[in-house]
VOGU-3710 file (C-alpha; in Angstrom, 3 decimals, decimal comma):
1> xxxxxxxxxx> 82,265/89,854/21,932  82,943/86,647/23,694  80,902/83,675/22,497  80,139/80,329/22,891  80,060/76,529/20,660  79,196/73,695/21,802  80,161/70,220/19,500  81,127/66,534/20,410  84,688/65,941/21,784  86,670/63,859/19,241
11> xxxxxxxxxx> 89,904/64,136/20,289  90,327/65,295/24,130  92,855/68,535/25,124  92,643/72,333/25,087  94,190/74,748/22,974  93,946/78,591/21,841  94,680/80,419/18,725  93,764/82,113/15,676  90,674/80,449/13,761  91,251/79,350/10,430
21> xxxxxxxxxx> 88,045/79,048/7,935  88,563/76,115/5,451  86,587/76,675/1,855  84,003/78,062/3,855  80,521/77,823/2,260  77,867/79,769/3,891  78,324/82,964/5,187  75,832/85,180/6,709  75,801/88,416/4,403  74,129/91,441/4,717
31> xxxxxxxxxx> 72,037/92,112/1,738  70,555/95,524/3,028  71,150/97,992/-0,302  74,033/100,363/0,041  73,458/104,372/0,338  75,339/106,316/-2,532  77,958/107,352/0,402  78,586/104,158/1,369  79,763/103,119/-2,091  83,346/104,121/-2,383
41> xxxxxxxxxx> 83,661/102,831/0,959  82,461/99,516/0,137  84,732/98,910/-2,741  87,405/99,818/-0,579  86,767/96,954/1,502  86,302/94,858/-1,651  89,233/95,553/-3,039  91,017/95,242/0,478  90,162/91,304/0,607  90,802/90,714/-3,202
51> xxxxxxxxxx> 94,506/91,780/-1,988  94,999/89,873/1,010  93,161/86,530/-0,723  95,940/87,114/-3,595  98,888/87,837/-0,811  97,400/84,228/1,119  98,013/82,424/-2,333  101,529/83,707/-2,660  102,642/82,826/0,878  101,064/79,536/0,061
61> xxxxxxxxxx> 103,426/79,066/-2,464  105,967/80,023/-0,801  106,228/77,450/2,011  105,234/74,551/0,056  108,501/72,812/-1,440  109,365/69,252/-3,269  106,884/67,001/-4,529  104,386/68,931/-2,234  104,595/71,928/-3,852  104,073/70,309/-7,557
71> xxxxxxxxxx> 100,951/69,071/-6,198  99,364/72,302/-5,256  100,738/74,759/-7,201  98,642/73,792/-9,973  95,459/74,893/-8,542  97,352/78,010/-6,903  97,867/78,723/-10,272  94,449/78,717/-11,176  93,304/80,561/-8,218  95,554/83,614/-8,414
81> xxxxxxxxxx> 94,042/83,464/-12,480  90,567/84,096/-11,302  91,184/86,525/-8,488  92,907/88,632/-11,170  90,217/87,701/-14,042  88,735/91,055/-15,326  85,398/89,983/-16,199  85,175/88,789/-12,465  86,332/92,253/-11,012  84,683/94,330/-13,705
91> xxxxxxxxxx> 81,283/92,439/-12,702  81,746/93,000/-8,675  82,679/96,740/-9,237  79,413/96,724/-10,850  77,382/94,949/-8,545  78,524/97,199/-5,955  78,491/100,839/-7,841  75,664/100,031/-9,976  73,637/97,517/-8,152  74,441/98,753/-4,480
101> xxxxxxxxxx> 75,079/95,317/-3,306  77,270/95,537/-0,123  80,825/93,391/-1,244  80,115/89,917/0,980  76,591/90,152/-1,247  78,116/90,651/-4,229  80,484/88,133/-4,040  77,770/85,279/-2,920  75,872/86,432/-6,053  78,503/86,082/-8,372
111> xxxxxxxxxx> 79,864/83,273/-6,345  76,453/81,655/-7,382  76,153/82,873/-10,978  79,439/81,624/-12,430  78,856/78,208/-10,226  75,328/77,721/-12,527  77,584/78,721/-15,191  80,175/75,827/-14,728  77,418/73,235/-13,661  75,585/73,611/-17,014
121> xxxxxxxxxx> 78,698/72,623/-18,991  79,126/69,657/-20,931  82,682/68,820/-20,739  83,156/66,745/-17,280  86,765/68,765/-16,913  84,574/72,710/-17,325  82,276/71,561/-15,075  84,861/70,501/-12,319  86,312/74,018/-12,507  83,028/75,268/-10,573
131> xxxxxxxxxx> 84,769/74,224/-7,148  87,934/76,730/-8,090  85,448/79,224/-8,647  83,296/79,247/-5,621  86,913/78,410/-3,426  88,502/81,716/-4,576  85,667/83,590/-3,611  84,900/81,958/-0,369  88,433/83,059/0,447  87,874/86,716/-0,568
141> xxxxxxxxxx> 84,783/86,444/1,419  86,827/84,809/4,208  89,126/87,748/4,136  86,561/90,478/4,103  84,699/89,332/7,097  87,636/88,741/9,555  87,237/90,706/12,872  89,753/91,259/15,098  90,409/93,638/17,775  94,271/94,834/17,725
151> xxxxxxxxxx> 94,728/93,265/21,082  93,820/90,367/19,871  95,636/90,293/16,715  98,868/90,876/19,204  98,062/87,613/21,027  96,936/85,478/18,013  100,446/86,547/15,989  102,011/84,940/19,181  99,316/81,874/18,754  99,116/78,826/15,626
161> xxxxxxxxxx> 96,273/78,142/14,144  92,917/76,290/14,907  91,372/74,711/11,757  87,600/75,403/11,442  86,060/73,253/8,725  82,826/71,324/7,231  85,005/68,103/7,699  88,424/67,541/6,638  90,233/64,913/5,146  93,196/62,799/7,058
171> xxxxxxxxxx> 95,438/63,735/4,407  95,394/67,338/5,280  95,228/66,990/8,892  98,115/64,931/8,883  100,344/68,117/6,361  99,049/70,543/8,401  100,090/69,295/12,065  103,520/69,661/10,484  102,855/73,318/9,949  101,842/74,222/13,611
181> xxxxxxxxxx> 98,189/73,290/13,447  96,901/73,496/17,472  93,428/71,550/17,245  90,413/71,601/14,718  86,645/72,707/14,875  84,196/70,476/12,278  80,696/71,341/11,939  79,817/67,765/10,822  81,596/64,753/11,321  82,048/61,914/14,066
191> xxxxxxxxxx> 84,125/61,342/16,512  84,545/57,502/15,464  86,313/58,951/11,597  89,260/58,462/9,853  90,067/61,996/11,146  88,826/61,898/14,181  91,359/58,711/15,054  94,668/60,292/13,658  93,625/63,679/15,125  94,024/61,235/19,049
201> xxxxxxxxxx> 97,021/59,596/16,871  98,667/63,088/16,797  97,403/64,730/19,826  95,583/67,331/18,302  92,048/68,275/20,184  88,974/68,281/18,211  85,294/68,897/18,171  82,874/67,664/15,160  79,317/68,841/15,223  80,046/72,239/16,103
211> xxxxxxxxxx> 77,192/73,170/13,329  77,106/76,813/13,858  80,848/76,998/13,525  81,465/78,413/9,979  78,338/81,018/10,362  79,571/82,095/13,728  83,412/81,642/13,424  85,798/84,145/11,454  89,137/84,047/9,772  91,876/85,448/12,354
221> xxxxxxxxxx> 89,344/85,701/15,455  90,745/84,148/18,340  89,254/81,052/20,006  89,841/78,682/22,784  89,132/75,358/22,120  88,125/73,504/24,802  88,033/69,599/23,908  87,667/68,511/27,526  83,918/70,209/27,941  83,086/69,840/23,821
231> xxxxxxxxxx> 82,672/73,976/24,154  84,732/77,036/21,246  84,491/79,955/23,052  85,607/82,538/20,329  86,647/86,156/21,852  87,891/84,382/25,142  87,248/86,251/28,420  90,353/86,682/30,756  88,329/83,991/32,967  88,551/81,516/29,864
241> xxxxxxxxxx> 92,394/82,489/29,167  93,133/81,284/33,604  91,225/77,924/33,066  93,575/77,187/29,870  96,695/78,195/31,741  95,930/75,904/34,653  94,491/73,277/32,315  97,960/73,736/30,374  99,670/73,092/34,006  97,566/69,764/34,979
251> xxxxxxxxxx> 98,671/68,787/31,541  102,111/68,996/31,800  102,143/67,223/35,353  99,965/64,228/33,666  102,733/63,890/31,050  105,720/63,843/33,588  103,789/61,067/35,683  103,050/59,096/32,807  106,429/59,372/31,286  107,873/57,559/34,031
261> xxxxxxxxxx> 105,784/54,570/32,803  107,539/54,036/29,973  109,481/51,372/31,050  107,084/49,838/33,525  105,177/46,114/32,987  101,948/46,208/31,970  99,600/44,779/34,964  96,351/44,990/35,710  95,817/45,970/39,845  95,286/42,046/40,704
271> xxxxxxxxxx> 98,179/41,550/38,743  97,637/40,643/35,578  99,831/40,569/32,817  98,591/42,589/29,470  100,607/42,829/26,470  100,718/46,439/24,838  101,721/46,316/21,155  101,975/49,009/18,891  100,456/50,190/15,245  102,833/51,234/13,263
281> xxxxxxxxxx> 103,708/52,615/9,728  106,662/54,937/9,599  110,464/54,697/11,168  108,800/57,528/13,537  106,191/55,261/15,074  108,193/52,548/15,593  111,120/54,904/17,355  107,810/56,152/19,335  107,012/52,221/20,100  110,241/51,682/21,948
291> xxxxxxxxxx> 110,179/55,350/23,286  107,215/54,416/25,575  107,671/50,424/26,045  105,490/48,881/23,792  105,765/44,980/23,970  106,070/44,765/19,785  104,617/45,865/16,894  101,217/44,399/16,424  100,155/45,855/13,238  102,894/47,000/10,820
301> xxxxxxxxxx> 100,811/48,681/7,840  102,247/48,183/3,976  100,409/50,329/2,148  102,326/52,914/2,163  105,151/51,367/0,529  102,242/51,326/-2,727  101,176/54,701/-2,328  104,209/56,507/-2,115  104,904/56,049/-6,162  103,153/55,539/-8,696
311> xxxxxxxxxx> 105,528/52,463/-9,558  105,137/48,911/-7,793  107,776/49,106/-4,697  110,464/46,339/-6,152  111,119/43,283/-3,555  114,370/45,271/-2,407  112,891/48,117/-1,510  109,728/46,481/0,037  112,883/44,656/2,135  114,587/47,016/3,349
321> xxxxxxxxxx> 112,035/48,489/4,705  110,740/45,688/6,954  114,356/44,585/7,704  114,588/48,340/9,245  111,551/48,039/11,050  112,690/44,018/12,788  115,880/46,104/13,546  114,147/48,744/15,083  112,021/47,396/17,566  115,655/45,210/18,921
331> xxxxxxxxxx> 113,992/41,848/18,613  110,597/42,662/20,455  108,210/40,660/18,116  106,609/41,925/14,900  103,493/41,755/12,587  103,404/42,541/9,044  99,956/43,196/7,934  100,210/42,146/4,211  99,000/44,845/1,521  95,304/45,730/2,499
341> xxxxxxxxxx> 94,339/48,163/-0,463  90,670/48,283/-2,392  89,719/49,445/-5,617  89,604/52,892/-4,919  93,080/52,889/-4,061  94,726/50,016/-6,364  95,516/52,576/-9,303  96,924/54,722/-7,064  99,523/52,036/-5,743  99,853/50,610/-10,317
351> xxxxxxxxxx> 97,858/48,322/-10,178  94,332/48,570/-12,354  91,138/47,368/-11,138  87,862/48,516/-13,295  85,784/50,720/-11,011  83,601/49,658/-8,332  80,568/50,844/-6,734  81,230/49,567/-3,202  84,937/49,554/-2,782  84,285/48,611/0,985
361> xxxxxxxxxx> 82,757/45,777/-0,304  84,983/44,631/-3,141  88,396/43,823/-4,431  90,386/44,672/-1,239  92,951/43,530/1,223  93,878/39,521/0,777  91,174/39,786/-2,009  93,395/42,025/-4,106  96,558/40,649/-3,113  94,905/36,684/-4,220
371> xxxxxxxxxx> 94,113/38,788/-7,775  97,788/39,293/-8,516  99,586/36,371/-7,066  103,000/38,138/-8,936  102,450/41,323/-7,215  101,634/39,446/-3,261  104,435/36,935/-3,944  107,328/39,869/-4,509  105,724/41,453/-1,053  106,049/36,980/0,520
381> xxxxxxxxxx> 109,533/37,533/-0,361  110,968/40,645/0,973  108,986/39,425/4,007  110,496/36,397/4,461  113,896/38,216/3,999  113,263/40,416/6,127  112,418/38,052/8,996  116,023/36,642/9,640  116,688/39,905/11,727  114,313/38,986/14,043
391> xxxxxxxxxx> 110,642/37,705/15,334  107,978/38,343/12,728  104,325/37,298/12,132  102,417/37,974/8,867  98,644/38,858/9,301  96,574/38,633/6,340  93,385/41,333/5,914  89,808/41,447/4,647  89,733/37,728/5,220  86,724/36,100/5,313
401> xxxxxxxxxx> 86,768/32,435/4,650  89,418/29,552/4,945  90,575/28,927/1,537  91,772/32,562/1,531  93,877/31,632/3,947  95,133/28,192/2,640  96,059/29,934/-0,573  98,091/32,731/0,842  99,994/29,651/2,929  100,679/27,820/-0,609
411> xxxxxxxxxx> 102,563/31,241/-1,682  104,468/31,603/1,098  105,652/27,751/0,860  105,910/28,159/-3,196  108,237/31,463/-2,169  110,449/30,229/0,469  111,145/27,117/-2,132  112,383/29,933/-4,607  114,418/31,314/-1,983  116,019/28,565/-0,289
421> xxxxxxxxxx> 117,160/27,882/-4,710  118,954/31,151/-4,477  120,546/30,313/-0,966  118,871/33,431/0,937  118,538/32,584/5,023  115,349/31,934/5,746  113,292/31,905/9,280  112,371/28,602/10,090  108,981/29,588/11,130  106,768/32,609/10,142
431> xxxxxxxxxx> 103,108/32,313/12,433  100,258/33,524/9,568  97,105/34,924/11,083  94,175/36,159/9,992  92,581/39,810/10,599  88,944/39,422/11,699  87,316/42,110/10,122  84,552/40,471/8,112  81,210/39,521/10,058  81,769/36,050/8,203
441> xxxxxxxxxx> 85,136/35,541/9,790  84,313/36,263/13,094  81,210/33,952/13,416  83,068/31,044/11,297  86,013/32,136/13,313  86,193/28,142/14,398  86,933/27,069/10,708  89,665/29,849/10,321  91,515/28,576/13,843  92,123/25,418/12,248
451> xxxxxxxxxx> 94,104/27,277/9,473  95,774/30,350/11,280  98,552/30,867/14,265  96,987/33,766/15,580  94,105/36,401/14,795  93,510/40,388/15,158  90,024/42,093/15,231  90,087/44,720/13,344  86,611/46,658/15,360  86,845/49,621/12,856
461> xxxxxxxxxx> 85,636/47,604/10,019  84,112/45,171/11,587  81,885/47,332/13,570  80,929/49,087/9,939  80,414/45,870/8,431  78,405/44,474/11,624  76,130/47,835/11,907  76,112/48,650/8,252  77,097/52,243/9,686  79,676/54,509/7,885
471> xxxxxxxxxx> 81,874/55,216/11,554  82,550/58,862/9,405  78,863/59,220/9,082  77,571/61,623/11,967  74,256/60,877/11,359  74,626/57,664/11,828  76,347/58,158/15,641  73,834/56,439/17,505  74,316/53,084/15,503  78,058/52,958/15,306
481> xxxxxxxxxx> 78,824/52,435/18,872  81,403/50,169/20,018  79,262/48,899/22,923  76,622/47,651/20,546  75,698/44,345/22,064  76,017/42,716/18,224  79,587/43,330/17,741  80,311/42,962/21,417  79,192/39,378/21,189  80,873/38,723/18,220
491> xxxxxxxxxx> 84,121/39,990/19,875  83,928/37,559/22,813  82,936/34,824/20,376  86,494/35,005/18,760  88,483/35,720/21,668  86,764/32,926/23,472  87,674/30,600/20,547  90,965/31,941/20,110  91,381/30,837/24,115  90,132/27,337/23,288
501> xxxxxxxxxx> 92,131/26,544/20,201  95,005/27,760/22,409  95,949/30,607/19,985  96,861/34,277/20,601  94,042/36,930/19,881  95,181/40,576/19,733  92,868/43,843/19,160  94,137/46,721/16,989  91,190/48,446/16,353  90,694/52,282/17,511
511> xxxxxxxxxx> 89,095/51,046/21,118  92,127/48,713/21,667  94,317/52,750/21,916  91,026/54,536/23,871  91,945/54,086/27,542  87,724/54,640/28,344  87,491/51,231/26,669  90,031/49,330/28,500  87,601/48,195/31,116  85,241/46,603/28,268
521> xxxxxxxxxx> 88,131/45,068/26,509  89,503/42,886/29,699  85,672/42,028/30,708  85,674/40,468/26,749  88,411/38,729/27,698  91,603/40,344/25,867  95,172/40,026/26,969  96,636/41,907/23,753  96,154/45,698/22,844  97,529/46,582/19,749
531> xxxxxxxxxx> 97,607/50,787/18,802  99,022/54,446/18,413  102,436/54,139/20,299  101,271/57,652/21,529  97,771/55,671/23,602  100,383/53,218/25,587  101,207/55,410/28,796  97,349/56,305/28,869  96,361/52,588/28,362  98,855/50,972/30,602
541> xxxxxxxxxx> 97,766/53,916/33,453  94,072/52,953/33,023  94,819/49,030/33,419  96,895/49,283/36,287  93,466/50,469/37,973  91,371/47,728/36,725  90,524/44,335/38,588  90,830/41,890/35,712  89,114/39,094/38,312  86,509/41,021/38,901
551> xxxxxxxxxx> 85,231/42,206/35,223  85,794/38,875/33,963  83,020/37,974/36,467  80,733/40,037/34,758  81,160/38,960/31,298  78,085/36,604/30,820  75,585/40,109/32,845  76,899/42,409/29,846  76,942/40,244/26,913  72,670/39,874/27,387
561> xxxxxxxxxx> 72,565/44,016/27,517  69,512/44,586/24,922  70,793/48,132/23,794  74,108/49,997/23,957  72,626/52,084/26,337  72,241/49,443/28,747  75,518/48,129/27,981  77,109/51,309/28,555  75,168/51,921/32,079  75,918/48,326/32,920
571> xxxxxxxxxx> 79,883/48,668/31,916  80,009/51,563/34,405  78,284/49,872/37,749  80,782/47,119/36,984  83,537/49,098/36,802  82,528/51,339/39,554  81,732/48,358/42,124  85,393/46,943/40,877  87,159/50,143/42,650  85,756/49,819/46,080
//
């Protein structure tokens, strides 16, 4: 029976298909006593989804290949152990023959009892093993409560998947839109996350605070997910199934207009010129860049040179790969955002950091990279290597005072010396600036100016930092607002110094790529967006409408908004009054 959701939009679109439950963890189960005829019945069922959770496990294995599939086979491993464990099947026979608990119960109890089991364990490693137990037996319970009508089940086969989920991590957002994965459902979550930005980044809708989502949504039922009104209707009506075909329509209209503005200038409609530069960290973003005109790359992330082995990359191979992206983008200009990794990464990328409590707060970014000057000065050199093929800046993260800055400058002179020894070309000039990310930085932003050719705010930290507001925290939504007159004052502070020392400013934080924040960011004052190559067409659409005169005007009225509230109702007249 068709039903409605209703959660937050995260990441705006449409699409329908077959739900799929991740490590569900509450189910509703019906704990009513069974009849004696109802028994063998029961256990049918039971045994039913103990088949179909071991079949999922071996068509698991089956697709995953390469490192991938090293990875996860372990715990498939360990999984297809359990559901094939005899004390575990011997004690849900019994719970259902002897005890008369309906299956879904019996699992949930024993679900329960072997978790207390696990948690009272000593060893650290037992005690882990708790989460295999209780995600084996959510997914038997996943597969026993699946209801779909065989209509339904025609249409879904025809249909990918929609990911319904707690929360889920970047990491597996980002494998599974490789596998056909149509949108995600969270029942917690914000839409300011980690995985709320790369689900926008990969044009995937999504909802977070859908809370009744796991209770009310099954494995294999089909939904549509509406991202546009923040609504899952689950068992869609043939009403529901006409507004997605004509919203699928609109949408591929929008995408023809806006493809022709690939090539077009970016202007604002009094003719303003704004630079649109592009985030980038693979050879697929930066072909994306030039696909849809960006101006340059404006933040060129290292890290995953660190993270891909557990080796240090080698100055060659850190080389090569920023020689290939200067090549790429054809001599647009570029900037190479030196290693910005904490503590609770560092290991991961071989280099060993004791543990921290606050890694937000610790050894991270220039920080880390001032800790091993061996380390920072192999990544100086492939840099500087790499910058004969064409314009590059270097921006330097976390920083937040002007020695850090002075220091990185004395590696880069100590490294070019070294080079121009072993008679490599080098650039004659290589602008260093300094990502504003810290509170500290932005209000002593003066002091850094004297020190650094250019800056980039970095709003996704420094709006955490600012608030003291996790942006992945939903409970926390009302705080971490970008319109938050704090950090909006703070951002005209260092564009409007950036203006005065005569030095470039750009913005590559999410709001630079959100085109419902374009308005805000030209009233602030900034003339470079930096984002997703995938936000450029919608961004350069939005400012074409915008009268740059006109919100500049109205600067000084929104900068004294009390609330966010205000700011937000303010923003709106202003940008209303600006299109008449």
């Amino acid at each position: 029976m068709r039903h409605l959701l209703s959660g937050t939009v995260a990441a705006r679109g449409m699409a329908l298909g077959r739900a799929r439950l991740v490590q569900p963890s509450r189910y509703a189960v019906d704990t009513r006593p069974l009849a004696e005829e109802e028994v063998e019945g029961e256990l049918a069922k039971l045994h039913q989804a103990l088949d179909t959770a071991r079949q999922e496990l071996r068509e698991l294995r089956g697709k995953l290949h390469g490192a991938l599939a090293r990875e996860v086979n372990e715990f498939i491993d360990a999984h297809s152990l359990l559901l094939d464990d005899a004390e575990l099947l011997r004690g849900l026979d019994d719970l259902v023959r002897i005890g008369r608990y309906r299956p879904g119960a019996a699992l949930k109890k024993q679900r329960d009892r072997l978790s207390a089991v696990f948690e009272a364990m000593d060893d650290p490693y037992l005690r882990s093993r708790k989460e295999d137990v209780e995600q084996v037996i959510n997914r038997v319970i996943s597969a026993l409560q699946r209801q779909t009508s065989p209509e339904e089940r025609k249409l879904a086969a025809r249909v990918g998947e929609i990911l319904i989920a707690d929360n889920i991590a970047p990491g597996d957002m980002a494998q599974l839109a490789g596998n056909g994965l149509l949108g995600v459902v969270a029942s917690s979550g914000s839409a300011y996350s980690h995985s709320a930005i790369l689900a926008r980044s990969l044009g995937l809708p999504m909802l977070v605070g859908t809370r009744d989502a796991l209770s009310n949504i099954h494995d294999d039922d089909l939904i549509l997910l509406d991202a546009e009104r923040g609504e899952v209707i689950v068992h869609p009506a043939a009403q529901d199934l006409s507004r997605y075909r004509a919203w699928q329509r609109e949408a591929a209209a929008e995408g023809r207009r806006l493809a022709k503005l690939a090539n077009a200038p970016t202007r604002t409609r009094d003719g303003v010129e704004i630079t649109l530069l592009a985030n980038a960290e693979t050879s697929a973003d930066v072909a994306l860049a030039r696909a849809r005109g960006a101006d340059g790359v404006g933040l060129y992330r290292t890290e995953f040179l660190f993270l891909r082995h557990r080796d240090l990359p080698s100055e060659d191979e850190q080389f090569i790969a920023y020689r290939d992206l200067v090549m790429g983008m054809g001599g647009l200009p570029v900037t190479i955002r030196t290693l910005d990794l904490g503590a609770d990464k560092a290991d991961a990328a071989g280099l060993t950091l004791r543990g921290e409590d606050n890694p937000a707060l610790g050894v991270r970014g220039v920080r880390l990279s001032l800790r091993y000057p061996a380390v920072f000065t192999t990544q100086i050199r492939a840099i500087l290597r790499a910058a004969c093929y064409g314009p590059v800046r270097v921006l330097v993260p976390m920083v937040t005072q002007p020695d850090e800055l002075i220091a990185v400058r004395t590696l880069f002179k100590l490294a070019r010396q070294d080079l121009k020894r072993e008679a490599i070309d080098l650039p004659e000039k290589l602008p260093l600036g300094a990502m504003i990310e810290v509170p500290a930085a932005a209000i002593n932003v003066r002091a850094l100016l004297e020190h650094a050719d250019f800056l980039a705010i970095g709003t996704n930290d420094l709006a955490q930092y600012v608030l003291a507001a996790d942006r992945g925290n939903d409970a926390l939504e009302n705080i971490y607002n970008p319109l938050q007159p704090a950090l909006l004052r703070l951002i005209s502070h260092v564009l409007t110094s950036g203006r005065r020392a005569k030095k470039p400013v750009s913005l590559c934080g999410e709001i630079a790529g959100d085109a419902n924040f374009s308005a805000l960011l030209l009233l602030l004052g900034l003339h470079e967006f930096s984002m997703h190559p995938a936000q450029i067409l919608q961004v350069r659409d939005r400012l074409a409408t915008l009268d740059h005169a006109h919100l500049r005007r109205h600067a000084a009225q929104l900068l004294n908004a009390p609330t966010h509230e205000q700011a937000e109702a303010m923003l709106n007249e202003i940008v209303a009054a600006s299109a008449h």
